[in-house]
C-alpha positions, 0 to 999 in steps of 0.5 A: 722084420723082412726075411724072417718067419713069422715064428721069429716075429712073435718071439721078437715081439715076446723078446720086446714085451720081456724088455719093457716088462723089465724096465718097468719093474726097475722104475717102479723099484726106483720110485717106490724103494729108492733103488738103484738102475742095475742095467745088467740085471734089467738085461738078464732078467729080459733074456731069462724072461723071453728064454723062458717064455719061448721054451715054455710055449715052443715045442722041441726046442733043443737050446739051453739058456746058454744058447740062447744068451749066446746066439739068440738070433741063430735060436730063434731061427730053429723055432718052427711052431711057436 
């Protein structure tokens, strides 16, 4: 993305992989369990997902969860080194 810094690019490019992780999990539970498509729990686990994945390899992170589901944007930009 234009106008960001390249910590919030590799956390959008973290955010994407989260996202498409999770669809793919849900197909497969779709073709091999005849499960249902639950959006809002492919949604969640996405955010839970890329949340746990920039507060594990970031350094002084000082967001929770909440904040992040809330303003993931605005948390992104208080990442410094990622």
């Amino acid at each position: 993305m234009r106008g960001v810094s390249e910590s919030v690019n590799q956390i959008w490019s973290n955010v994407r992989i989260a996202v498409v992780g999770e669809l793919w999990k849900h197909r497969n539970k779709m073709i091999f369990k005849s499960d249902r498509i639950d959006h809002i729990e492919i949604f969640t686990m996405a955010q839970l997902k890329a949340w746990s994945w920039v507060t594990n390899k970031a350094r002084g992170i000082s967001f929770s969860y909440s904040d992040w589901c809330l303003e993931s944007l605005v948390c992104m930009r208080t990442v410094k080194n990622y």
